[in-house]
VOPAGU-2260 file (C-alpha; in pm, 1 decimal, decimal comma):
REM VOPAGU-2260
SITE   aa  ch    i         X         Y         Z
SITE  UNK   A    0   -6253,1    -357,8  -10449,4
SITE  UNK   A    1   -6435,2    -486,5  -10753,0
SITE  UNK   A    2   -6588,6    -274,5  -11044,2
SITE  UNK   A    3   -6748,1    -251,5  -11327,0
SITE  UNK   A    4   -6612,8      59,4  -11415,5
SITE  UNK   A    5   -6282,7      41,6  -11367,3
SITE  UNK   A    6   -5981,6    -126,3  -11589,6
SITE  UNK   A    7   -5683,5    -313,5  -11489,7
SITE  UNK   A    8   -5529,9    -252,9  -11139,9
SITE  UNK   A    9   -5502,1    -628,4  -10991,7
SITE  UNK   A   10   -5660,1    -663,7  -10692,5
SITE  UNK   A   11   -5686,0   -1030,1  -10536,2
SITE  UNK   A   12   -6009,4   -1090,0  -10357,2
SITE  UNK   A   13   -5822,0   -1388,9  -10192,8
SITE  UNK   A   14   -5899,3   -1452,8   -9851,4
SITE  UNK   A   15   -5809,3   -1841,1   -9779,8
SITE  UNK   A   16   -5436,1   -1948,2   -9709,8
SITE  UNK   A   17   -5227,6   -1979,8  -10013,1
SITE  UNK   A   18   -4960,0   -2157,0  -10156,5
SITE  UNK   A   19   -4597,9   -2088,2  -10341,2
SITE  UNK   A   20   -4263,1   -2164,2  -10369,3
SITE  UNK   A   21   -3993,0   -1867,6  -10340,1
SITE  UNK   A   22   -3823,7   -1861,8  -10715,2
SITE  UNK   A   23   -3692,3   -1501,9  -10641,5
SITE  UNK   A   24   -3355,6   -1472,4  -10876,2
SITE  UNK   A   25   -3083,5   -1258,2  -10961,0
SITE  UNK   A   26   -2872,2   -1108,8  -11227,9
SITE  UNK   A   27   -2539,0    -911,7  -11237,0
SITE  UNK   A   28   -2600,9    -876,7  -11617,8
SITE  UNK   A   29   -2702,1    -485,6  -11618,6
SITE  UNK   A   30   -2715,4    -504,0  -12009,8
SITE  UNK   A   31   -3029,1    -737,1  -11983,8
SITE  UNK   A   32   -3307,8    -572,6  -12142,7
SITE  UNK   A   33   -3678,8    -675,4  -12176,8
SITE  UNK   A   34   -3853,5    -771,4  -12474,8
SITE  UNK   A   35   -4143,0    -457,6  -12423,0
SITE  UNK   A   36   -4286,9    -305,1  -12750,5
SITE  UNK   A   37   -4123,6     -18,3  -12834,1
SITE  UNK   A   38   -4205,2     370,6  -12781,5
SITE  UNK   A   39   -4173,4     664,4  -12919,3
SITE  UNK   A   40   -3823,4     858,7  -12950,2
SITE  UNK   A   41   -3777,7    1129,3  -12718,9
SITE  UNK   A   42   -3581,5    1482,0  -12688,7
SITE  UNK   A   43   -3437,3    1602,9  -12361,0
SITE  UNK   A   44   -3368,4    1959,7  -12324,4
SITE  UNK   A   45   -3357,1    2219,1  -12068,7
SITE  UNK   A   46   -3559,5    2476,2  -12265,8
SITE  UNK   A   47   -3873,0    2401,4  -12451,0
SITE  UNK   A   48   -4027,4    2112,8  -12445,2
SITE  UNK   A   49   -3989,4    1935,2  -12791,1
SITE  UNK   A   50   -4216,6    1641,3  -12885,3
SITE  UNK   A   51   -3971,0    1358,9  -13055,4
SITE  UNK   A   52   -3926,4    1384,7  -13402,1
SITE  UNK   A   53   -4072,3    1053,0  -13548,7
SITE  UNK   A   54   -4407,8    1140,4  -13336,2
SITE  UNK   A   55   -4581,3    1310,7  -13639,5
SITE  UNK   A   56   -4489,1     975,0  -13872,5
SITE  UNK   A   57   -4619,8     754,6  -13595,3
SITE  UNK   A   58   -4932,9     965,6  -13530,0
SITE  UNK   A   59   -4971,5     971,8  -13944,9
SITE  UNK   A   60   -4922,6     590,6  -13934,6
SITE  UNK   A   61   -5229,2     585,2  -13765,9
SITE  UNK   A   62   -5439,6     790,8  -13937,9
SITE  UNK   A   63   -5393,5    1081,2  -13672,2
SITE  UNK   A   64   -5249,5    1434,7  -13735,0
SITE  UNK   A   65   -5097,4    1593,7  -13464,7
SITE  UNK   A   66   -5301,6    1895,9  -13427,9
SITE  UNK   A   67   -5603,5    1644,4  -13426,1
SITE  UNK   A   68   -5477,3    1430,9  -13132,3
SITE  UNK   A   69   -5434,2    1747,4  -12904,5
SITE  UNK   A   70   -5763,8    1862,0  -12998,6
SITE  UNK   A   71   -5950,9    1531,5  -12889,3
SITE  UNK   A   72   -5844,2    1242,9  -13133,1
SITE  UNK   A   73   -5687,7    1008,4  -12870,6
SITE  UNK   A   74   -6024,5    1011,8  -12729,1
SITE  UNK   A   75   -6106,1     769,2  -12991,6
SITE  UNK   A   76   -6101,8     447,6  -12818,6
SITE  UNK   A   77   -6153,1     216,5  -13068,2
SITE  UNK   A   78   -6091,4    -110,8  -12996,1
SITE  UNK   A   79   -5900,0    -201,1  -13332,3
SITE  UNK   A   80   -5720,5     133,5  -13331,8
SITE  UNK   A   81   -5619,7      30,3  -12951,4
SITE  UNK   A   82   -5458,8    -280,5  -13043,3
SITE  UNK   A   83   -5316,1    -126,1  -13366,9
SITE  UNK   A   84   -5132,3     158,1  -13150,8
SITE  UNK   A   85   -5025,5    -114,8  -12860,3
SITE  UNK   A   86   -4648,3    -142,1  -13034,5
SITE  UNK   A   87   -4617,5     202,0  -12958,2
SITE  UNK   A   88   -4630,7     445,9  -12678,5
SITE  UNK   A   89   -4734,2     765,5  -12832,6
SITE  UNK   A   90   -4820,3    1055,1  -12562,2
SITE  UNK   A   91   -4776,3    1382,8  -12669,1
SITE  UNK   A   92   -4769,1    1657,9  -12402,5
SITE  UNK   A   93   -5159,4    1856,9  -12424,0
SITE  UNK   A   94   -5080,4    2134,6  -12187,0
SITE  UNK   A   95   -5393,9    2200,3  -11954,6
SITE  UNK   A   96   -5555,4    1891,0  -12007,4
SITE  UNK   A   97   -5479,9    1760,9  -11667,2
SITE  UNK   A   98   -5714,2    2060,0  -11505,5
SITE  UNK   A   99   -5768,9    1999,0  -11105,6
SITE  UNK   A  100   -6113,1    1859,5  -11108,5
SITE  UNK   A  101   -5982,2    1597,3  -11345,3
SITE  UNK   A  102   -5711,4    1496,8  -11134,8
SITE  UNK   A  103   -5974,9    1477,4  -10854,7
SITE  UNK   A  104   -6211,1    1323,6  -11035,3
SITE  UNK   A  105   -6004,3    1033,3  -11169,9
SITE  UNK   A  106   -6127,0     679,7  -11114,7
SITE  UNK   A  107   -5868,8     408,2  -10943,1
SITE  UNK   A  108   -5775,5      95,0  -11160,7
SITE  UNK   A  109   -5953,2    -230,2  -11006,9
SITE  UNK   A  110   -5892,5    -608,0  -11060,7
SITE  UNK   A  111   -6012,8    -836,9  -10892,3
SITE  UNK   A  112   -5897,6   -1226,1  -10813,5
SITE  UNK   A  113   -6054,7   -1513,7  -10677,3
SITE  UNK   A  114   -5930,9   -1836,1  -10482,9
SITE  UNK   A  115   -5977,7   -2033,1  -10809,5
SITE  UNK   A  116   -5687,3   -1807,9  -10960,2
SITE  UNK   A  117   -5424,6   -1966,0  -10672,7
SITE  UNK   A  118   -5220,1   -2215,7  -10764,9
SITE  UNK   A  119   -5199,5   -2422,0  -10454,9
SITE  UNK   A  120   -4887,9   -2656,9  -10506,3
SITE  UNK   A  121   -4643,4   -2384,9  -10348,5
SITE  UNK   A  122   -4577,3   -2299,0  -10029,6
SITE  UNK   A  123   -4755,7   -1951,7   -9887,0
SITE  UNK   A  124   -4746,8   -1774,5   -9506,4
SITE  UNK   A  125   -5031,3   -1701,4   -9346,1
SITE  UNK   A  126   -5249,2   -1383,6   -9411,7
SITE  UNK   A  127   -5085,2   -1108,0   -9264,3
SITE  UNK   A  128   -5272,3    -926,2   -9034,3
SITE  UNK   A  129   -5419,2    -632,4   -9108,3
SITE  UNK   A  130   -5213,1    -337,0   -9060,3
SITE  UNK   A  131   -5429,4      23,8   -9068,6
SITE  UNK   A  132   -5311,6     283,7   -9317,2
SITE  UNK   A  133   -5205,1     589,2   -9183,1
SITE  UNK   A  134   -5191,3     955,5   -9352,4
SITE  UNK   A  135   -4841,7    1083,6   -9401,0
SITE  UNK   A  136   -4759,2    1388,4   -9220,5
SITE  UNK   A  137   -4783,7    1689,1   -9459,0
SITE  UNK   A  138   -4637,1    1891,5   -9647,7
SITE  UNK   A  139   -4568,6    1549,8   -9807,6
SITE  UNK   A  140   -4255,4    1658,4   -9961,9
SITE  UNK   A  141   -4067,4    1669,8   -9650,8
SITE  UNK   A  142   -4158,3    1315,6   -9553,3
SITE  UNK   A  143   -4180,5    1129,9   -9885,6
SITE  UNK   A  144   -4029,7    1345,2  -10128,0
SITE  UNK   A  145   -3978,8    1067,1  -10388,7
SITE  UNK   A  146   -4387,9     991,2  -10367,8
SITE  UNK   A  147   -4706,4    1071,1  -10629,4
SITE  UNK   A  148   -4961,2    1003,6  -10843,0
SITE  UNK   A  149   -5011,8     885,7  -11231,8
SITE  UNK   A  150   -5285,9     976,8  -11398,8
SITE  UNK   A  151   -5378,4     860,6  -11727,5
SITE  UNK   A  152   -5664,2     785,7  -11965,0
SITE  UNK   A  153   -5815,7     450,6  -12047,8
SITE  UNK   A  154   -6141,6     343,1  -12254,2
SITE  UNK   A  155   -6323,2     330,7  -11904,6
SITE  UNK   A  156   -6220,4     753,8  -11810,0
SITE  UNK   A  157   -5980,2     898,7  -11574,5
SITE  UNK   A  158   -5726,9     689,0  -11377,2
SITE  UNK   A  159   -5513,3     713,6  -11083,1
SITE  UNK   A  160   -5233,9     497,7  -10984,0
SITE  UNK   A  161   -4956,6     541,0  -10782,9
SITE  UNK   A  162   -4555,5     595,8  -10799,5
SITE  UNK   A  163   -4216,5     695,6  -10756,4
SITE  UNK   A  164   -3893,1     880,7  -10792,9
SITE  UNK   A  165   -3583,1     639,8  -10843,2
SITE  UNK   A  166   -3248,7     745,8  -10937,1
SITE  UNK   A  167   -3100,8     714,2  -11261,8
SITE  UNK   A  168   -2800,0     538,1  -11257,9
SITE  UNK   A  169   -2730,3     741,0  -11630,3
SITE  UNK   A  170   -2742,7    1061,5  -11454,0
SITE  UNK   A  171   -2651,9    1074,1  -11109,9
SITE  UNK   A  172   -2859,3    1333,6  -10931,7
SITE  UNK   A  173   -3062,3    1419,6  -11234,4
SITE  UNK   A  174   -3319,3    1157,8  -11240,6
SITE  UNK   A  175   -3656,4    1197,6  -11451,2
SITE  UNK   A  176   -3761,2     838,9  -11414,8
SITE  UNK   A  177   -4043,6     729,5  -11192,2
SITE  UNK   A  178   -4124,7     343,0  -11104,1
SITE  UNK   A  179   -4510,2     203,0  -11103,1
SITE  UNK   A  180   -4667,7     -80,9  -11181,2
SITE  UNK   A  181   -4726,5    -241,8  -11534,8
SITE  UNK   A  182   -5099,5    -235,0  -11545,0
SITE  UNK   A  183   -5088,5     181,9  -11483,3
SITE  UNK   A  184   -4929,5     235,7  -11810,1
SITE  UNK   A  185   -5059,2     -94,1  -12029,6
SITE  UNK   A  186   -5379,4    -276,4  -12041,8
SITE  UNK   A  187   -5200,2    -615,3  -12055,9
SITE  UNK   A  188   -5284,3    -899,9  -12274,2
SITE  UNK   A  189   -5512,9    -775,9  -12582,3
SITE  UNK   A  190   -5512,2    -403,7  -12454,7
SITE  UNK   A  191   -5233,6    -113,4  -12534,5
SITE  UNK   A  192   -5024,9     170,8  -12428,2
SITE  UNK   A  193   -5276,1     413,7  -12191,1
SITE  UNK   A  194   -5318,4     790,6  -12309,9
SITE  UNK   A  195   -5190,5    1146,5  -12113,6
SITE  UNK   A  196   -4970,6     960,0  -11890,3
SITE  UNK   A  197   -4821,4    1207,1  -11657,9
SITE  UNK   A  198   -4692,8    1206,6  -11294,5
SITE  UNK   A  199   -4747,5    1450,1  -11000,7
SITE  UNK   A  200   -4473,2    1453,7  -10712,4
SITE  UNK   A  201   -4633,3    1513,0  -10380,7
SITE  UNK   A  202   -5005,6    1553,6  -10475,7
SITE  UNK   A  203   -5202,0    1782,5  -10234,6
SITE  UNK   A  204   -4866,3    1806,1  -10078,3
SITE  UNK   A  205   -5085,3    2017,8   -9754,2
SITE  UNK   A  206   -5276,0    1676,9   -9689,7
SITE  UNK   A  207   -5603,5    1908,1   -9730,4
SITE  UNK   A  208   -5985,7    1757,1   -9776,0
SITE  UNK   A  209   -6169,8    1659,0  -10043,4
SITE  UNK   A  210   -6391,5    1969,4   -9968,2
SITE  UNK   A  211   -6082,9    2171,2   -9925,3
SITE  UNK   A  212   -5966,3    2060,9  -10281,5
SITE  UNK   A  213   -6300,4    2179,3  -10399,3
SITE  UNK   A  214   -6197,8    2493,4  -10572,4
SITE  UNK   A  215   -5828,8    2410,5  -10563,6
SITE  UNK   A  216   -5583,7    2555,0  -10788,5
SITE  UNK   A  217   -5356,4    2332,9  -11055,5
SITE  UNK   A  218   -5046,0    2451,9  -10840,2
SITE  UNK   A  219   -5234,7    2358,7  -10476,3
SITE  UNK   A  220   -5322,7    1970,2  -10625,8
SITE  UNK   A  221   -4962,9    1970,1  -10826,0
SITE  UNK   A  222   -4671,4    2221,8  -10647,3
SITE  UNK   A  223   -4387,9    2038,8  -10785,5
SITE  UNK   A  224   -4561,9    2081,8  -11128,0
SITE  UNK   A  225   -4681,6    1816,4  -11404,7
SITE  UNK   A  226   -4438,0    1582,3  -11578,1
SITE  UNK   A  227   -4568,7    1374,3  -11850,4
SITE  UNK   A  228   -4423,2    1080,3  -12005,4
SITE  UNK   A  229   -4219,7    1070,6  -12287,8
SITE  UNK   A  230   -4112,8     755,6  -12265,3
SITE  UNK   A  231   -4301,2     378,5  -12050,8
SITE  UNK   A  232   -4163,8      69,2  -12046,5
SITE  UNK   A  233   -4315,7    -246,7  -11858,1
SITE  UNK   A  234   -4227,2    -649,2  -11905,1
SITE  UNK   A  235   -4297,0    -853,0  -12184,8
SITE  UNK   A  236   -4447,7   -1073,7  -11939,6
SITE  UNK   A  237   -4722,1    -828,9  -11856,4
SITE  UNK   A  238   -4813,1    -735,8  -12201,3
SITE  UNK   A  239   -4827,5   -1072,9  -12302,7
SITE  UNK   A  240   -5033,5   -1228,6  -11999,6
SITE  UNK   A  241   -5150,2    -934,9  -11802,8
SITE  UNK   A  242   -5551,8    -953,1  -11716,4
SITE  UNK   A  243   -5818,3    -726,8  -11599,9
SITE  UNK   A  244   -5920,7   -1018,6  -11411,6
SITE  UNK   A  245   -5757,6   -1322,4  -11250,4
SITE  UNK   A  246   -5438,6   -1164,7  -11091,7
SITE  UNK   A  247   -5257,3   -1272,5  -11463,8
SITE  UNK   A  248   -4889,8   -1097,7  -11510,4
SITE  UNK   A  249   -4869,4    -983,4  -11101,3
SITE  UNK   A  250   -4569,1   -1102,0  -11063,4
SITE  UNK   A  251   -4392,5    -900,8  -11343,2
SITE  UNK   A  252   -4646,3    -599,7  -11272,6
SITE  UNK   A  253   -4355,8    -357,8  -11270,7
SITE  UNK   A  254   -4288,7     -33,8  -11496,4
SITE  UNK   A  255   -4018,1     268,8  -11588,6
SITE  UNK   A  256   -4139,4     599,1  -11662,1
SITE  UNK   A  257   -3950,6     881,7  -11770,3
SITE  UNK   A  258   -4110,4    1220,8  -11776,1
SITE  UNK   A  259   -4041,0    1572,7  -11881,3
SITE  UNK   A  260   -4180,3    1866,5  -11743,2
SITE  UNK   A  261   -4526,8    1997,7  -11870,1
SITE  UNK   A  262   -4353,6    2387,8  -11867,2
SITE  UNK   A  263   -4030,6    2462,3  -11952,6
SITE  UNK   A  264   -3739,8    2443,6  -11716,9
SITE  UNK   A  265   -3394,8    2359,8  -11645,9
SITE  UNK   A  266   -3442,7    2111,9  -11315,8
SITE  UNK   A  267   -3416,9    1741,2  -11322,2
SITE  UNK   A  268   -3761,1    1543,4  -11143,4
SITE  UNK   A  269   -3475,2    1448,0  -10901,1
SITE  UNK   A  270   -3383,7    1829,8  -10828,5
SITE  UNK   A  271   -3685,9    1956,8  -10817,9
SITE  UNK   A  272   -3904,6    1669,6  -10529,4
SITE  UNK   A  273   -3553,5    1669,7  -10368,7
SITE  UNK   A  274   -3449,2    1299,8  -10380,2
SITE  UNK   A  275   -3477,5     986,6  -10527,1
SITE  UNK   A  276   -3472,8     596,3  -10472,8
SITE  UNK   A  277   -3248,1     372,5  -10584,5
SITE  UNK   A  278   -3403,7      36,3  -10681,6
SITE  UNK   A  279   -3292,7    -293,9  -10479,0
SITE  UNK   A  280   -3238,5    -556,2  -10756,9
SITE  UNK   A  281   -3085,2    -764,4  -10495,0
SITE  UNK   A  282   -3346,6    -764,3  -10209,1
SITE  UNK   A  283   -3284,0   -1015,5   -9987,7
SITE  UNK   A  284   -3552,6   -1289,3   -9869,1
SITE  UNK   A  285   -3830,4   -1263,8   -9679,8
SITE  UNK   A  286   -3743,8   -1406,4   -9398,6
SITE  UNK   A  287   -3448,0   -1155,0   -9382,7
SITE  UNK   A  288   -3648,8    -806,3   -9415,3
SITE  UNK   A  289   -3743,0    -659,5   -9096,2
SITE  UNK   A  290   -4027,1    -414,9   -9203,6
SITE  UNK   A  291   -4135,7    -331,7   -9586,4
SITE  UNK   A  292   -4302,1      30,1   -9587,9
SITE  UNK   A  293   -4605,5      35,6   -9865,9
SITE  UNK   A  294   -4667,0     422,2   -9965,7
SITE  UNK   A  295   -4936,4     537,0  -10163,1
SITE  UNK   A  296   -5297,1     734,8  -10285,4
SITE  UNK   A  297   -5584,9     476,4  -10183,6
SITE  UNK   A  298   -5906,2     617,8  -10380,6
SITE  UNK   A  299   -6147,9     335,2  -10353,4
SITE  UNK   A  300   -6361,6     361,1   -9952,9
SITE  UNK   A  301   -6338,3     418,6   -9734,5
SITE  UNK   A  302   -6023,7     653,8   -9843,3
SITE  UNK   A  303   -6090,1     921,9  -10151,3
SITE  UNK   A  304   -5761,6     929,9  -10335,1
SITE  UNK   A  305   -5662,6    1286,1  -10250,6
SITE  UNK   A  306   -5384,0    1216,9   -9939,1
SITE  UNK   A  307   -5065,5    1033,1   -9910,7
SITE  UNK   A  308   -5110,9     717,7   -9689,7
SITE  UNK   A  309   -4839,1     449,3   -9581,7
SITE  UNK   A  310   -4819,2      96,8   -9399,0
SITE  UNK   A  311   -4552,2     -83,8   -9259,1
SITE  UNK   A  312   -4503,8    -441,2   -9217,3
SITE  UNK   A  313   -4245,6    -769,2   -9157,7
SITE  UNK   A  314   -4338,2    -929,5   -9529,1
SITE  UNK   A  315   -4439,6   -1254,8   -9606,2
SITE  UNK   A  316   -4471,5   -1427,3   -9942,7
SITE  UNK   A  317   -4781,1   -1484,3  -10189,9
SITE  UNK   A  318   -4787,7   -1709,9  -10478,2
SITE  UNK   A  319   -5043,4   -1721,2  -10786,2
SITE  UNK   A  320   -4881,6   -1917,5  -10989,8
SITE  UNK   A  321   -4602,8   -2175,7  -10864,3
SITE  UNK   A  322   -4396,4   -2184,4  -11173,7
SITE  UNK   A  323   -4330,5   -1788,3  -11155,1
SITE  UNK   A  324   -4194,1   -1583,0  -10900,6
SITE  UNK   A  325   -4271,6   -1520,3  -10562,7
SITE  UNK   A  326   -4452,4   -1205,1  -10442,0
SITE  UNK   A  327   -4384,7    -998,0  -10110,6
SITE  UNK   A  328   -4713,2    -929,9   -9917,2
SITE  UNK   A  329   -4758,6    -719,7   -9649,0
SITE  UNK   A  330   -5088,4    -656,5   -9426,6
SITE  UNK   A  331   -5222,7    -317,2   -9518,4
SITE  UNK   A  332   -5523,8    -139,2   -9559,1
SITE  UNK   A  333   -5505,5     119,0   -9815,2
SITE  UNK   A  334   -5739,1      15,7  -10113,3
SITE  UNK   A  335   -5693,9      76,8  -10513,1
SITE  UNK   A  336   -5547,4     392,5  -10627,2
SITE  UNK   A  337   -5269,0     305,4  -10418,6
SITE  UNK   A  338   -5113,2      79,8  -10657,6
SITE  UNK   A  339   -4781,8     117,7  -10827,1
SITE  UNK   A  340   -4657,0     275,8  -10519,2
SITE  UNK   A  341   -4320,7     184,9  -10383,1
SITE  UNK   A  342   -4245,2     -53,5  -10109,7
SITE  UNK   A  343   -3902,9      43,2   -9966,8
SITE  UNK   A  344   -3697,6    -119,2   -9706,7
SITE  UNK   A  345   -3309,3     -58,8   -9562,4
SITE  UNK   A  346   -3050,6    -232,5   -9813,1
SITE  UNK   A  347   -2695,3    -390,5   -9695,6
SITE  UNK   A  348   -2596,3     -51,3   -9646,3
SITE  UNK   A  349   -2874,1      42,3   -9375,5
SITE  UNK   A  350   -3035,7     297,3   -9632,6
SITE  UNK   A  351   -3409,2     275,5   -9821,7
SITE  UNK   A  352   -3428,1     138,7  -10164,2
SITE  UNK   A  353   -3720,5      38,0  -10344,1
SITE  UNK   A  354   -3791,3    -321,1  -10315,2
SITE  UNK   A  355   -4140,0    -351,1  -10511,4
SITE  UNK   A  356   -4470,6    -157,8  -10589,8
SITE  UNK   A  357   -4817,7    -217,4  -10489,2
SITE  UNK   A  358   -4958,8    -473,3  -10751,2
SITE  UNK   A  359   -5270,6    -658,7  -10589,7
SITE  UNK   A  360   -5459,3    -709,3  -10280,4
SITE  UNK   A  361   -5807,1    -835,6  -10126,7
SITE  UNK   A  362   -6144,2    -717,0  -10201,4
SITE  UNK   A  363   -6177,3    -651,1   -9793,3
SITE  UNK   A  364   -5840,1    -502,6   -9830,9
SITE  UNK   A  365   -5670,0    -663,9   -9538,0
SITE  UNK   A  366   -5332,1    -690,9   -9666,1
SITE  UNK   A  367   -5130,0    -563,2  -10052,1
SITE  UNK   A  368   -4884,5    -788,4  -10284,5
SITE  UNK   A  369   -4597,9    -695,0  -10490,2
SITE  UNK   A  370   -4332,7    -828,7  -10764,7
SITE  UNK   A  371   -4052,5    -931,5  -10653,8
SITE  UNK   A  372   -3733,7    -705,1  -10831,7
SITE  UNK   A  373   -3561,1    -981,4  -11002,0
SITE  UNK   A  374   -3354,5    -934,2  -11397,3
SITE  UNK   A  375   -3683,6    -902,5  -11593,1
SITE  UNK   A  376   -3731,5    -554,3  -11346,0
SITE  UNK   A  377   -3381,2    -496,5  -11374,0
SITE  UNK   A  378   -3392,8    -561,9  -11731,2
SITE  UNK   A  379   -3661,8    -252,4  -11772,8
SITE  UNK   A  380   -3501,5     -42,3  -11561,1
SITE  UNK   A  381   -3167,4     -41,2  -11742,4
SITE  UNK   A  382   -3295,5     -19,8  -12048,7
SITE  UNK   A  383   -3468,8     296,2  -11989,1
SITE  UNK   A  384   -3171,8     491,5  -11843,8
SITE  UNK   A  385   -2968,8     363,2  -12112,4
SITE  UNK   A  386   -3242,9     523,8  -12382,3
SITE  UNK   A  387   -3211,9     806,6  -12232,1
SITE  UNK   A  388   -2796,9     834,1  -12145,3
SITE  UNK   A  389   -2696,0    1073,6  -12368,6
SITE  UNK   A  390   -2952,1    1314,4  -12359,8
């Protein structure tokens, strides 16, 4: 899935067998917090949506006013302004800019790896075999509720990634915080925050055609509405070592949204798609998981980024580095644009959690690889819902 167009999604055009040792760890510390930049304040209310109330200063810090950055100023991707603005997630809500031929039209995230990026002292299973992606059944919202897409804005246009609803252990039942991967909301090492992040539950929940969606209507591509983010969060370890090429940072390619609704109204994310995830911190090995199910938007061919796909698969384990932490790998088809989608499989108590997200996978797209949940995940997670507790 190479590109020359396209930024950071990680993609591993890896097709020998490879190597790693399984360092997957734990934590019962739920105070742990990663070292992430920090973002921009945020208001939650029920009525109107307010934009935090340092986000003028920040803007100002910059050089931006307000009314300027709706009207076209965070198009300015300068590359000194970029890294200037990476210690801050600014994204202020610019109703209508998310029209339906610019959700269609946005490009997936690509990045590709090589065998010379595999460390080879671990230990690795074989490549999985391929395992054919296959189209949810639709309306998408009564099969995978919790499901979407991201879309944001980076130097290179348009992007797509995947994601999901998890619960929000701050407000049981209430949850506005969606899991994807790092490298849909940060560039990684020497890049910043992305612009207009936003998430759509159950895009094109009908499942209909890209000729269908031709002259489709905001609420046909988006019927659970548009919720941008007010707030990201991703590791430290992706910020600091995350690449557009080379498969850097996979293995902490995890991030926390939390989102707000682009109109006014009184319903949770959680209330309104209907359910949430809870995140598995604790997944077990392996060897011990029966079946991992990948879900998510593949954009790159032979898919076109417009339905809901899913594979399922016994995982195995991937390494790229043998001095950081395993990956889960799974054989799959599904192809960029699908990534930052959840994997989920049945916890101790029988019942889906999400175990990982989509984070890299072959050029020939034969099989997908994602982080193992461990305390730097956890870490994220927690600190998000605890931003956000009293609000």
């Amino acid at each position: 899935m190479p590109s020359t167009r396209r930024p950071a999604l990680a993609v591993a055009a890896v097709t020998a067998v490879l190597a790693l040792t399984a360092t997957a760890c734990d934590s019962s510390d739920d105070t742990t917090e990663s070292k992430a930049p920090s973002s921009s304040e945020s208001q939650q209310g029920t009525g109107d949506i307010k934009l935090p109330d340092n986000l003028d200063d920040k803007l100002k810090n910059l050089g931006v006013d307000l009314d300027d950055w709706k009207n076209g100023a965070w198009n300015k991707w300068n590359k000194d302004d970029w890294l200037r603005e990476a210690g801050d997630f600014i994204n202020p809500i610019i109703k209508g800019l998310w029209k339906p031929d610019r959700m269609r039209d946005a490009q997936e995230p690509d990045q590709p790896v090589d065998d010379g990026d595999i460390d080879d002292q671990g230990v690795t299973d074989p490549d999985p075999k391929p395992v054919t992606a296959k189209e949810v059944g639709h309306p998408y919202s009564s099969n995978v509720p919790y499901a979407g897409k991201v879309f944001f804005d980076s130097p290179e246009g348009s992007m797509v990634c995947s994601a999901t609803v998890v619960k929000d252990p701050a407000h049981p039942g209430k949850s506005n915080i969606v899991w994807t991967a790092g490298h849909c909301v940060h560039a990684g090492k020497g890049g910043g925050w992305y612009k207009n992040l936003m998430f759509v539950p159950s895009y094109n929940d009908a499942g209909k055609s890209a000729a269908e969606l031709k002259n489709a209507t905001k609420e046909e591509l988006a019927p659970k509405g548009v919720w941008w983010a007010d707030w990201a969060q991703t590791s430290s370890q992706w910020i600091d070592n995350g690449a557009a090429t080379g498969g850097k940072g996979a293995p902490y390619d995890f991030a926390v949204i939390h989102v707000k609704p682009e109109n006014s109204g009184g319903k949770s994310l959680e209330e309104t798609v209907g359910g949430a995830l809870p995140v598995d911190f604790k997944a077990p090995a392996v060897k011990s998981i029966k079946e991992i199910t990948a879900t998510g938007y593949p954009a790159a061919p032979p898919f076109d980024g417009q339905k809901m796909n899913q594979c399922a698969d016994k995982p195995g384990r991937l390494s790229l580095e043998a001095k950081q932490p395993t990956m889960y790998r799974v054989g799959c088809t599904m192809t960029a644009g699908s990534s930052g989608g959840g994997w989920v499989a049945n916890g101790a108590d029988g019942k889906p959690a999400l175990v990982s997200n989509t984070s890299i996978g072959p050029s020939n797209a034969t099989w997908l690889a994602g982080p193992h949940l461990g305390p730097e995940a956890k870490g994220v997670y927690n600190a998000v819902s605890k931003k956000f507790a009293s609000q």
